[in-house]
N, C-alpha and C positions, 0 to 999 in steps of 0.2 A: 502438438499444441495442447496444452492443459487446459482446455475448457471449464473441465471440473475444479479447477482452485480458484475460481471467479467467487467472489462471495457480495454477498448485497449488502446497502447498507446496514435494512434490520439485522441482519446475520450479525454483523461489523457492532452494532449497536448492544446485542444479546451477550455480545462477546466483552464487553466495556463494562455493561451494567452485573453479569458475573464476574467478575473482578479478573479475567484470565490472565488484564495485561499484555495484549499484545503490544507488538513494537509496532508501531505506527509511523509510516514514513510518506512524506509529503516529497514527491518527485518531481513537480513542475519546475519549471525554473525562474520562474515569476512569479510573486504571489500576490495579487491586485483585488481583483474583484471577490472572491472568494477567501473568504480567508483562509487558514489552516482550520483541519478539525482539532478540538481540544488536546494538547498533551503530544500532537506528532510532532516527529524531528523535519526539517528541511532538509533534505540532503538532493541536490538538481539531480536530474538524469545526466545529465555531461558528467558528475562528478561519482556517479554511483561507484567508479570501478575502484575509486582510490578509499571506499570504506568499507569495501566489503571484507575486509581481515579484521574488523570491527564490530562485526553484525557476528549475533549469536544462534548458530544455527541450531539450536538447541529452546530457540525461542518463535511462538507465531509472528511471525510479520504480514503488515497487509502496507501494498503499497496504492499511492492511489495520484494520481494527474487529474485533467480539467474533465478528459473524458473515458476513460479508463482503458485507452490503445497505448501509451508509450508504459504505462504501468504493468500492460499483462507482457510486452514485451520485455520489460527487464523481470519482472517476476521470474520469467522461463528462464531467461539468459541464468538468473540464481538459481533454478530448479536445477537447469540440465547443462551450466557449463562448470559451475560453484556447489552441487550438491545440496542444496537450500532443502530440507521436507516440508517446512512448516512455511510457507512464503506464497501468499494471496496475491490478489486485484482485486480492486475495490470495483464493483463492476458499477459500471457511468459513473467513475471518477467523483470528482469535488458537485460536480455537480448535480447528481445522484443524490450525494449525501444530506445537500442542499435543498434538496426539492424532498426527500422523505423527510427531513427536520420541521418544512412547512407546516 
């Protein structure tokens, strides 16, 4: 397990306000109470497999869910089944992100 490509919001935020451009992907499959953070794509977890010939692995990605468990599991699934280098989780998810934006 990659414990180490967990990254925090601040991380996630220093990364945004340098201009690095990560690819930002919004993995929940519902998106209600929380909304997306600015500029990510939606792409669901049910739907991840059919984009990934799509995703530039050549670019950061950080993915991120409600609470950052189905996100570090597909992160890996792109780490160690798809070869991904550059591919995070947002650690504690939307909600995280939510509660450091306060």
């Amino acid at each position: 397990m990659n414990y180490d490509k967990l990254i925090s919001p601040e991380q996630l935020q220093l990364m945004i306000e340098a201009k690095e451009e990560p690819i930002i992907i919004d993995i929940r499959e519902q998106i209600s109470f929380f909304k997306p953070i600015e500029g990510a794509e939606h792409i669901p977890a049910s739907q991840i497999n059919a984009y990934i010939s799509k995703l530039n692995k050549n670019k950061t990605i950080v993915l991120y869910c409600w609470h950052g468990v189905d996100s570090f599991f597909i992160m890996n699934m792109l780490r160690i089944d798809h070869g991904f280098e550059h591919v995070y989780s947002l650690k504690g998810g939307i909600e995280a992100w939510y509660k450091f934006k306060e």
